[in-house]
C-alpha positions in Angstrom: 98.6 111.9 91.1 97.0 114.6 88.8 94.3 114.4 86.9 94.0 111.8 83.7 94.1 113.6 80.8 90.9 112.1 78.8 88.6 113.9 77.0 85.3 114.2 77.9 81.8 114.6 76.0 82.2 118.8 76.7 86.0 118.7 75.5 84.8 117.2 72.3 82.4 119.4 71.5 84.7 122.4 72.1 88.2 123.3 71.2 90.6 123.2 74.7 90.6 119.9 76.0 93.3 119.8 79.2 95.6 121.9 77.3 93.6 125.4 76.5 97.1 126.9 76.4 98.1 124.2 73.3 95.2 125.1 71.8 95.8 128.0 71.4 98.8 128.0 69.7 101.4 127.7 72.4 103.3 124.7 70.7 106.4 125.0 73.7 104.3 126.3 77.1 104.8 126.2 81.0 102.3 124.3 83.2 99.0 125.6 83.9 98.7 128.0 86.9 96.0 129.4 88.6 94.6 130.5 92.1 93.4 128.0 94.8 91.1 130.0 97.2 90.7 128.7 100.9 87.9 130.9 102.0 88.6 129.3 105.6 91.5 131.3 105.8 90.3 134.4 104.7 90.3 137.2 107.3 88.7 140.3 105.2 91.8 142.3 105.4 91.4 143.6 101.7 94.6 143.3 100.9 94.4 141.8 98.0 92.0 144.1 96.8 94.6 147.0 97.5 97.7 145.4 95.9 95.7 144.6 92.9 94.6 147.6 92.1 98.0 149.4 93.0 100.0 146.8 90.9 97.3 146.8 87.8 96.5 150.8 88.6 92.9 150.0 88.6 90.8 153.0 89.5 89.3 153.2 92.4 85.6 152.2 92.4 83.9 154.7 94.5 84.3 153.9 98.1 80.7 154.0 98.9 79.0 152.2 102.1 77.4 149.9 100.1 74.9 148.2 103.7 76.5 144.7 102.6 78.3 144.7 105.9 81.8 145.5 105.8 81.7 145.5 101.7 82.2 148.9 100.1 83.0 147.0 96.9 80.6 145.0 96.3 81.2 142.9 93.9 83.6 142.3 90.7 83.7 145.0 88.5 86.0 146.7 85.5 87.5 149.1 88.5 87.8 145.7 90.8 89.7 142.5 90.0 89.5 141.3 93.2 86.7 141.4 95.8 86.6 140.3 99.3 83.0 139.6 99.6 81.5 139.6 103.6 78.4 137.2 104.2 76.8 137.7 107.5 75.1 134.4 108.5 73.1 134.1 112.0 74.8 130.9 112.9 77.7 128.9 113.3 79.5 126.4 111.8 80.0 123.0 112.8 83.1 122.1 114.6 85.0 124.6 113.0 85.8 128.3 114.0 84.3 130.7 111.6 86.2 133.3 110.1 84.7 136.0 112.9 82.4 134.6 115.6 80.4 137.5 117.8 80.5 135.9 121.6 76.9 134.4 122.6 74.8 135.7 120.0 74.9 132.9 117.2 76.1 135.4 114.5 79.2 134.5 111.9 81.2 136.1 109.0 81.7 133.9 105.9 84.6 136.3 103.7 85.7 135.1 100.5 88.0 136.3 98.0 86.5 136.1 94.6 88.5 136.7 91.0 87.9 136.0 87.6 87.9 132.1 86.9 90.1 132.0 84.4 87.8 129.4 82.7 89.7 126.3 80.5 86.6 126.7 78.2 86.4 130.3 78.1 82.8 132.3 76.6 84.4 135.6 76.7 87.3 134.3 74.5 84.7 132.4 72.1 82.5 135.8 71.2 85.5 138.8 71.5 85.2 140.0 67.8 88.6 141.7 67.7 91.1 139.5 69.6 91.2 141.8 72.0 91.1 138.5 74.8 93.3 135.6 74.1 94.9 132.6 76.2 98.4 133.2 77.3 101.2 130.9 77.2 100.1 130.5 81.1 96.4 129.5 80.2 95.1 132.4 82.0 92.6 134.9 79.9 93.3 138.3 79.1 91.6 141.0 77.7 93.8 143.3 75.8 92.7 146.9 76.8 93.9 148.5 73.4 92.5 146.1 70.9 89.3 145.5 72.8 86.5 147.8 71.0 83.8 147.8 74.2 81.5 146.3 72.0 81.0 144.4 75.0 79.5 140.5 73.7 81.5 139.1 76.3 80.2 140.3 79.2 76.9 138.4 79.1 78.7 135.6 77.8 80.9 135.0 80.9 78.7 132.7 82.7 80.2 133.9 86.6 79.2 137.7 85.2 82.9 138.9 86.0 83.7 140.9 82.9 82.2 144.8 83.0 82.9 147.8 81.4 84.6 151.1 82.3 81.9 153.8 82.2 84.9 156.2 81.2 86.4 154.8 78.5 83.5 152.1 77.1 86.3 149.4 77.2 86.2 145.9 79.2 88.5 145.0 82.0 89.1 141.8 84.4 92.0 140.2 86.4 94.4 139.3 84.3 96.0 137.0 86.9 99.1 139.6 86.7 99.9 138.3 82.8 103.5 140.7 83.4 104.5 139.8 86.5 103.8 135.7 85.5 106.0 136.6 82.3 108.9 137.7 85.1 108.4 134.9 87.1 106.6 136.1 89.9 103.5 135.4 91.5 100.0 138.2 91.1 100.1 140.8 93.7 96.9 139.3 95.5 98.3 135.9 96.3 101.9 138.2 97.3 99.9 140.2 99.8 97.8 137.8 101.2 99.1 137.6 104.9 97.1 133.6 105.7 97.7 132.4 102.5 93.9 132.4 101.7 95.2 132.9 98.2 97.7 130.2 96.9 99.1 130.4 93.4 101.3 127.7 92.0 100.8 125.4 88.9 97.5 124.2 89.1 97.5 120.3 88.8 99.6 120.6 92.2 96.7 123.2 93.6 94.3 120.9 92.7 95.9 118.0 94.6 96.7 120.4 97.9 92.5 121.4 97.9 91.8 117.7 97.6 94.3 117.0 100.7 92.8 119.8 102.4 88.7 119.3 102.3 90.1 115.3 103.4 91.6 117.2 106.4 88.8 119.9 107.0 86.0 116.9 106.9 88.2 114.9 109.3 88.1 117.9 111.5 83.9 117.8 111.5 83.7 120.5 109.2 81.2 118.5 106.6 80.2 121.9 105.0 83.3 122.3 103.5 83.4 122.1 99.7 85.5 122.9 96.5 84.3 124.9 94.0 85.2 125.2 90.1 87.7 122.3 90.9 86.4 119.4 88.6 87.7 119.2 84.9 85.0 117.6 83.9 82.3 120.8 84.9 80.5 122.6 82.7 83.5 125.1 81.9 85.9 122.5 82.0 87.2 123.6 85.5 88.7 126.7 86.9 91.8 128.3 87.0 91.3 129.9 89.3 89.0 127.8 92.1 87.7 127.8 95.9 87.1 125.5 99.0 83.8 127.4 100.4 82.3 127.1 103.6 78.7 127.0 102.4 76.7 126.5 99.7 77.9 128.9 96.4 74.8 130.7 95.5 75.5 132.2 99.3 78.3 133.7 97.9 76.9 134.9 95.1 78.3 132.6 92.9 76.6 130.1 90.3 75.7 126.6 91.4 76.0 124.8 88.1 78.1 127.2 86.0 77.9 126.0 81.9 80.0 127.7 79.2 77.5 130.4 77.5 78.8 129.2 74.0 78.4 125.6 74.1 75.4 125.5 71.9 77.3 127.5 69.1 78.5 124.4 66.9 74.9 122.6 67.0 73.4 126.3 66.4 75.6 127.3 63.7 75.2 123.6 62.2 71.2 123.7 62.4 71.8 127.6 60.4 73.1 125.5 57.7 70.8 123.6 57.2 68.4 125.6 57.0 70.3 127.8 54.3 71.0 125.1 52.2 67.0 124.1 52.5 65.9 127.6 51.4 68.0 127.8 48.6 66.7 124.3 47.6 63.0 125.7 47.8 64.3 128.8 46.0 66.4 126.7 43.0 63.2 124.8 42.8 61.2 127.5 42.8 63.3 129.4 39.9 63.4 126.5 38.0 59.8 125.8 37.7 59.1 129.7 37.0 61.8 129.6 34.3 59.0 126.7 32.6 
C-alpha cells in the first residue's frame, strides 16, 4: 500500500501537498518518479557520474586530486549532477559486508551516490524570480538554463546546498533528472549506467514501498545501521524525489540531518510585513490628520 494521501500541518501551510505536479498546473499528469539510492550497493565505479555528464554535456569539473580519498569531484556542483562521494571510516559494519573492506586492518569505504533531491516542496522553485525553474509534468525540478538570469536566490535557498553556479557563464545548473529523456520514455542516464542497480528509478510510490521492503530485509540480516533518508512525506521538505537507504548516520555523508524547506516562514513573514504597513500608515493617517487641525 502507498502512502495515504492526507495533508499535513507543512502541506497546509505551503502550496504542493502529494501532488506538486497538480499544483502546478499539470491538470492530466503521469505518476511521480524519482531515484531510490541503495548506497549498499554502490561500488564507486563513477559511472554515473560519466553518463551524466556525457548525456547532459556537462563540463568537466577540473579533475583535480581533491585528498578525499578516491574523490576528484568532490561534491555537487553546476559542472556535476551526480557525485559518488567516498567516506573512509576505520571500522566495520555490523554483520554486513561493507562496500570495500581492507583485510585485517579495521578500515571500510562507505560510497554513496548523491543527486539533487528533487524536493516535493521545493525553495529553489519558491524564490527563482524569472521562471527560470519550474515543476514538470514528472514532478521533478528544473532549472531552465536560458531563462535563468544567475541572479542566483536559489542557491542558498536549497536547504541540501545542491544548486551552484557556472563560473563561465554566471548561470545556475543541477540534475534535471534527465527532463528529455523522461519526456521519451526512458529512464536518466545515471540509473541506465549503473551496473548493481545502486540507482533505481521507477514511479516513486512503488520506490518508496521497495526501500521500505529492503531496510525490513537489511535489519533482518543484522545490519541495524541501515536507514532511509528523504523518504518520509511528512519531513520538513515534504519528502524526496529522489531518496537514499544509508549505511550511517547522514551528516557522515555530508548530508543534512533534519533538512526544512528554506521558504517556509515566507507566508507568516510576508503576513507580519502587512501588518506592520497597514499600522504605519495608521500612525501616519493619524498623524496627518491631527497636523491638518
Amino acid at each position: 500500500m502507498g502512502d495515504v494521501m492526507t495533508e499535513s500541518p507543512l502541506e497546509v501551510l505551503l502550496v504542493g501537498g502529494r501532488d506538486p505536479a497538480g499544483a502546478a498546473g499539470w491538470d492530466e499528469h503521469p505518476p511521480r518518479v524519482g531515484f531510490f539510492t541503495d548506497t549498499s550497493l554502490c561500488i564507486g565505479c563513477k559511472a554515473c557520474e560519466v553518463a551524466c555528464k556525457e548525456w547532459n554535456h556537462v563540463p568537466e569539473d577540473g579533475l583535480n586530486w581533491t585528498g578525499f580519498s578516491h574523490d576528484n569531484s568532490e561534491g555537487l556542483s553546476a559542472d556535476t549532477w551526480r557525485h559518488v562521494a567516498f567516506i573512509e571510516q576505520p571500522e566495520p559494519l555490523t554483520g554486513h559486508e561493507p562496500n570495500f573492506q581492507r583485510d585485517s586492518d579495521g578500515f571500510r569505504w562507505l560510497m554513496a551516490s548523491d543527486v539533487c533531491k528533487h524536493c516535493t516542496h521545493a525553495a529553489c522553485l519558491d524564490v527563482c524570480p524569472t521562471g527560470a525553474i519550474f515543476r514538470t509534468e514528472f514532478g521533478t525540478v528544473v532549472v531552465q538554463a536560458d531563462v535563468c538570469n544567475g541572479c542566483g536566490y536559489c542557491v542558498p535557498a536549497c536547504p541540501y546546498g545542491v544548486l551552484d553556479k557556472r563560473e563561465d557563464d554566471g548561470r545556475i545548473y543541477k540534475c534535471t533528472l534527465c527532463y528529455d529523456r523522461l519526456q521519451d520514455g526512458q529512464e536518466p542516464a545515471c540509473a541506465k549506467a549503473c551496473p548493481t542497480d545502486s540507482i533505481q528509478f521507477g514511479d516513486l510510490d512503488e520506490l518508496r514501498e521497495r526501500a521500505d521492503q529492503r531496510l525490513e530485509r537489511m535489519h533482518a540480516n543484522g545490519v541495524n545501521e541501515a536507514r532511509l533518508y528523504g523518504r518520509d512525506p511528512d519531513d520538513g521538505v515534504g519528502g524526496d524525489g529522489a531518496f537514499f537507504l544509508l549505511l550511517d548516520e547522514p551528516e557522515v555523508y555530508g548530508l543534512p540531518p533534519d533538512p526544512i524547506v528554506t521558504t517556509r516562514d515566507l507566508p507568516t513573514m510576508w503576513r507580519n510585513v502587512g501588518i506592520a504597513a497597514a499600522a504605519m500608515l495608521g500612525v501616519a493617517v493619524v498623524a496627518g490628520i491631527g497636523c491638518g487641525r
